[in-house]
N, C-alpha and C positions, 0 to 999 in steps of 0.2 A: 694303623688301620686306615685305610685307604675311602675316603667320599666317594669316588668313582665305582659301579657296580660292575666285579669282576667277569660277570656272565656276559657283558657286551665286551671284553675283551676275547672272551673266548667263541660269542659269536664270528668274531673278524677274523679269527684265527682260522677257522673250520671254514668261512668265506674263500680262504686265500688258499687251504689245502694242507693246514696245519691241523694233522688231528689230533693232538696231545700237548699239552702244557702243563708242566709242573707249578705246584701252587707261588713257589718263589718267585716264578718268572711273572706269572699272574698279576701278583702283588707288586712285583718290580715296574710292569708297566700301566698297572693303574697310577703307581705314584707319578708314573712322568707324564702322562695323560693328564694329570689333576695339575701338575705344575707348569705345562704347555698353555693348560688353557688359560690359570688364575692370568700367565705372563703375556697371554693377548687378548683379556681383559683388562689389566690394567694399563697397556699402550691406547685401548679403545678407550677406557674414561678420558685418558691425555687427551685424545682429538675431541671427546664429548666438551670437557673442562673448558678446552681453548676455544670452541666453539660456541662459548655461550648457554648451551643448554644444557638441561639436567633428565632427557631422556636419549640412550643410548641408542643410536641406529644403526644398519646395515652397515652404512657407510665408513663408521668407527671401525668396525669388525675389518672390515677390506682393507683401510688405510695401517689397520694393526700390522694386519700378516703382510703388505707390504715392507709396512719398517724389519721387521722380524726375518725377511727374505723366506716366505716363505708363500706358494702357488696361493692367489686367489681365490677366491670362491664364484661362481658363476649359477645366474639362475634364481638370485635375492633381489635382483633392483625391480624397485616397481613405484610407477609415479602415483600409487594411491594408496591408506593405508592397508595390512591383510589382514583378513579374518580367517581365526585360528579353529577349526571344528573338533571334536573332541569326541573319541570313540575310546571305549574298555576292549580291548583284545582277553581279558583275564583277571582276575582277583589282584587290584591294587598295581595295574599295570597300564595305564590310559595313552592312549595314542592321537597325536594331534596333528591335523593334518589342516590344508587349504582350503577355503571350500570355495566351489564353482561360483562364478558369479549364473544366475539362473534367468535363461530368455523365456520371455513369452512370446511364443509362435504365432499367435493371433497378431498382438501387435507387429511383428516382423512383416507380418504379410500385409498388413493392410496400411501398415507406414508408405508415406507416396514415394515413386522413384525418384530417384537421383536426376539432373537436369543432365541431356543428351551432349558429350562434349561436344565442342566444337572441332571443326574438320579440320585437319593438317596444314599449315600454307607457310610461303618465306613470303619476304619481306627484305627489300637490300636499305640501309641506311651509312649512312656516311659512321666510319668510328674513330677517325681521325681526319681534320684538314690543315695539310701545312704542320701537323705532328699538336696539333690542338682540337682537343675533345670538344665537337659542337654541343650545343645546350638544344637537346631534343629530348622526344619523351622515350625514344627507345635505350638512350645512354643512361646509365646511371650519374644520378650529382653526388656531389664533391662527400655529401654529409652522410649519404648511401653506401658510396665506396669505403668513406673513414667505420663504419659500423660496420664495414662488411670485413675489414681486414681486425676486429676485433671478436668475430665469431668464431669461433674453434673449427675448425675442418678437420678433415682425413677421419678415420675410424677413431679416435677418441671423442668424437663429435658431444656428446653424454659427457662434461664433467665426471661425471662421478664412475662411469664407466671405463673412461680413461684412465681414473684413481685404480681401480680395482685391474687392469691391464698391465697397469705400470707403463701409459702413455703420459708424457705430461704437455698440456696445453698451452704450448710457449706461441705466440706470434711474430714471428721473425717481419720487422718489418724492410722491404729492400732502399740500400741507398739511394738508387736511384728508380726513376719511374719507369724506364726502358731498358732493355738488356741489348747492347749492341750482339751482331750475327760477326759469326767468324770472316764473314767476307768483309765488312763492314770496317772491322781493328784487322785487318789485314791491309786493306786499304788507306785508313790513317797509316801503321805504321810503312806503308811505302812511301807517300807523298812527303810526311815527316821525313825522311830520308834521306827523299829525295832534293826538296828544298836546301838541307843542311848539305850536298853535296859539292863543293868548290871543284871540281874534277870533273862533273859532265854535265855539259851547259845543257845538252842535249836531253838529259833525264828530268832537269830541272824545265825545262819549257815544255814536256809533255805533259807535267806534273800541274803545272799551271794552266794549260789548255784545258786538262778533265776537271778542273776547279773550276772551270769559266762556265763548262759548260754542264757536267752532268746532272741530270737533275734529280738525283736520288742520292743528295746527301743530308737529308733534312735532320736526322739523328747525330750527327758528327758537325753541325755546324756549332755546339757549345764545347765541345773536346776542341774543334779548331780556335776559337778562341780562348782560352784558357791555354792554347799553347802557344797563343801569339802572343800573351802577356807574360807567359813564365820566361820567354828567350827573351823578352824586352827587356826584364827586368833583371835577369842573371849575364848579359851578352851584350852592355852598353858600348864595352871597349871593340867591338866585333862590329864593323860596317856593314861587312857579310852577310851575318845573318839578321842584324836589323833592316836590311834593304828588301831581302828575303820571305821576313816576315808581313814588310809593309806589300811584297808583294801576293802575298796569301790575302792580307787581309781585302786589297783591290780584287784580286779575284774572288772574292768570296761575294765584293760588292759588285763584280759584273754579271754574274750567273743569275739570271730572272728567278730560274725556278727557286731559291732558296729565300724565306721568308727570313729577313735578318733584321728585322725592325724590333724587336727585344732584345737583341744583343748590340744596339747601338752605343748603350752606356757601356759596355764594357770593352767596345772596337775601341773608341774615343780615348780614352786615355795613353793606350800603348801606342797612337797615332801621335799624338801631343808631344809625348814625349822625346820621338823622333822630330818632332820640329823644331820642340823650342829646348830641347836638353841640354844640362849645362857643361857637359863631358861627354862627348861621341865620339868614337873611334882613338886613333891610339894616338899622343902626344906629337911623336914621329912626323905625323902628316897631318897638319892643320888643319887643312882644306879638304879631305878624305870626304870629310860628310854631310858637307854642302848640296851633292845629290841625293843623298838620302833625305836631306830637310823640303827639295823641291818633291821629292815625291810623298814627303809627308804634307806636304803642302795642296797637291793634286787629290789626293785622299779628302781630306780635309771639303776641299768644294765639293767632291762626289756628292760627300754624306752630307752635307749643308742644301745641295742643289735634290737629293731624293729623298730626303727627311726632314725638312724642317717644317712641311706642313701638317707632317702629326705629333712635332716636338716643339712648341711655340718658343719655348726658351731655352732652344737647341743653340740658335746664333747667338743670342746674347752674352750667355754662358761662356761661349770658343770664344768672341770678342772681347768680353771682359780681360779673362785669361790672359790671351797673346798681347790688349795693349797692357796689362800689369806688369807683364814681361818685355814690353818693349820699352817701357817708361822707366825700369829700374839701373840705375846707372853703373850698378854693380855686378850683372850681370855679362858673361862675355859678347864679344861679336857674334859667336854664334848664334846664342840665342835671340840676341835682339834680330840678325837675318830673318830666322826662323819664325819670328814674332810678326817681322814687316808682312815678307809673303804670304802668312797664316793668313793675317787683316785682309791684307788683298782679295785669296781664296775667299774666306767668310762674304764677303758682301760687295765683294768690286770696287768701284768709284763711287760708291755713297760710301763707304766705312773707310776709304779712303782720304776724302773730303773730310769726315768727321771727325776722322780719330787720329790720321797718320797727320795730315798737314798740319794742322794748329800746334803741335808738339813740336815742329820740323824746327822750328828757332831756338827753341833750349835741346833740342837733344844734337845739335850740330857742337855742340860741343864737348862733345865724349866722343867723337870719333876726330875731330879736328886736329888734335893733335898728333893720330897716327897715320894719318892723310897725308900731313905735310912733311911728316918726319920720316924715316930709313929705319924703323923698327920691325922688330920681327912680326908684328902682329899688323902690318902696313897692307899684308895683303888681303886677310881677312875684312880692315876697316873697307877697302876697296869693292868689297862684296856685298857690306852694308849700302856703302852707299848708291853703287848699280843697282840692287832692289830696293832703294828709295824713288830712283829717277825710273824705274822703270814701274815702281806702283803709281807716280805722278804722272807718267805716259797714258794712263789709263785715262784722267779728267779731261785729254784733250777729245772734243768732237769734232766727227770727219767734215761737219762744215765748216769747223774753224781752221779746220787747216790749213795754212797760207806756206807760199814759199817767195813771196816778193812782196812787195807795195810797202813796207816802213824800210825810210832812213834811215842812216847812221842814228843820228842823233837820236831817233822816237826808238831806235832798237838800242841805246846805251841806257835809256830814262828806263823803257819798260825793264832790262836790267837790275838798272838801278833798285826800282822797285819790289822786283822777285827777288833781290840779293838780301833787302830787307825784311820779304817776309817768310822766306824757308832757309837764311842764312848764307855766307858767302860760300861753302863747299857745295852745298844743294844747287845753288844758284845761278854760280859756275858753269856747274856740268847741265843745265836744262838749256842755260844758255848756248852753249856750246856746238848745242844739237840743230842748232841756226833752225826752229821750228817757231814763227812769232805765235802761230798758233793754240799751242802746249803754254805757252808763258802767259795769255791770255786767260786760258781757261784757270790758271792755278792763281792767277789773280782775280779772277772773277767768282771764285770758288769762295 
């Protein structure tokens, strides 16, 4: 015997256009009508239970026949509780229904109006400068945005609407803040390309003229750098493209329009490493990447000579560096070149005077011996030592420049004297240069 009342089975039947039903059928679908429901009542306690409370709501019912895969119900949510009104249609047969919330008309009327909106207007404000969100009152702040990408959107907007739709309110948050434009990754990938191109010089110097000059790449200037540190870092043995790269990264540093003062710290490394690296280019050719260290060298002052008045211990830092690397005697010729020049770049004839000369006496002797000897690496010391005499070129001034007035003897003495204090290969070659002027100033230094 069946709890569910056969006569509402057979009202649905006679609904639908079923005029007859046998009592077995009757009976057959009261039983599954009574075990449909116990089975999405007791999935609805489950949400009640986990829920914390102990009175059952709408919401249990909807989340039920979701689990259940079965249509929703629409037409139950309501953000206050209902009240249920209760009418007899019949002898022990009561009907319950909704009841109106009920207006007074009086009141409606004589409630005051609504305040008159305000009239239509625009308004232009800046929404980005330089690809950085100004701090006005028409932008949203930071803490605005963060809560705004945690409110649910699109038509699940209603929590619990969403439940009962079968939307569910995920917030995808994106990796990044901008979505580059198809022209935009069209664009990188040509200049990429084009750069890595060893076959047309031609494609490669147009390539780097639109970097110099266009002034609508403000979205692509952290992609450009992040792929001048990934070919730095995978492409050491390749002169090519590190020459390549350092020359992206000059063009990046000549183009007015592109704001690159946050990407300083991350240019500066893969610049560095072209100066002062202790393996560039291929074994084969020694000397290969001696231009690449002067151009990493030329870089190097750009960004010292148009940043370091918003970077205070921008030089220090590159100073420190290049002389720890010029001072380590274990390190090759390359790197100490690339060390000297750096110093020079960073700060001229004062970091000159400070940091390269007083060292010039003990570090004359890590390269002295491949100086005077026929070793393979004779040419390389010969590198060194031209960018020592020609950072020491630097302390002479155009008034001390003489080309006559000391003797033999006062030009043997003053000699004498410079030999002893940047050492006899240094010393040599400044001499050499028959300048009394340059030897004066390094002794007066």
């Amino acid at each position: 015997m069946s709890v569910w009342n056969p006569d509402n089975i057979r009202d649905v039947a006679e609904s639908v256009g079923i005029a007859s039903l046998s009592d077995e059928v009757l009976h057959a679908l009261c039983s599954d009508v009574e075990y449909r429901l116990s089975q999405v009542l007791e999935e609805a306690l489950k949400f009640m239970r986990h829920s914390k409370r102990t009175t059952l709501w709408t919401q249990d019912i909807a989340q039920a026949l979701r689990v259940l895969d079965v249509e929703p119900l629409y037409g139950y949510e309501s953000t206050r509780p209902l009240r249920f009104g209760e009418a007899s249609i019949g002898p022990g047969q009561p009907l319950f229904y909704v009841e109106d919330e009920e207006v007074d008309f009086e009141k409606l009327i004589n409630a005051p109006l609504p305040k008159v909106p305000r009239e239509i207007s625009f308004t232009a404000h800046w929404l980005a400068v330089e690809g950085v969100q100004p701090s006005i009152p028409q932008n949203p702040t930071t803490a605005d945005s963060r809560n705004q990408e945690l409110v649910p959107k699109g038509p699940g907007a209603n929590p619990n609407l969403a439940a009962i739709s079968g939307n569910d309110n995920v917030t995808v948050k994106p990796l990044v803040k901008h979505i580059l434009s198809k022209e935009l990754q069209l664009y990188f990938e040509k200049i990429c390309s084009a750069l890595l191109d060893e076959n047309n010089d031609e494609y490669r110097v147009a390539a780097l003229a639109s970097l110099r000059s266009d002034p609508g790449l403000h979205q692509l200037v952290p992609y450009f750098v992040q792929f001048i540190a990934e070919k730095v870092t995978h492409k050491l043995k390749d002169v090519f493209t590190l020459t390549q790269m350092m020359q992206l990264a000059s063009a990046m540093l000549d183009n007015e329009s592109l704001y690159v003062d946050p990407y300083i710290a991350s240019i500066v490394p893969p610049i560095l490493t072209c100066l002062i690296g202790r393996h560039l280019g291929p074994p084969s050719s020694p000397l290969s990447h001696y231009p690449l260290r002067n151009l990493s060298a030329s870089l190097l002052a750009l960004i010292c000579k148009k940043y370091a008045k918003s970077s205070h211990t921008l030089k220090p830092r590159l100073a420190r560096t290049c002389l720890k690397h010029f001072l380590d005697p274990t390190k090759p010729f390359g790197t100490h070149y690339g060390a000297i020049i750096g110093l020079q770049a960073i700060g001229g004839s004062e970091v000159v005077r400070a940091l390269i000369l007083p060292n010039l006496k003990d570090y004359e002797g890590v390269v002295r011996e491949e100086v005077e000897g026929e070793g393979p690496k004779k040419a390389e010391a010969e590198m060194v030592v031209a960018a020592v005499v020609k950072a020491l070129e630097s302390l002479e001034e155009d008034g001390l420049r003489l080309t006559n007035g000391h003797s033999a003897e006062a030009g043997e003495m003053m000699k004498a004297k410079l030999v002893g204090k940047v050492g006899e290969v240094f010393g040599s070659r400044v001499a050499d240069l028959g300048r009394p002027g340059l030897v004066r100033a390094i002794l007066e230094a």
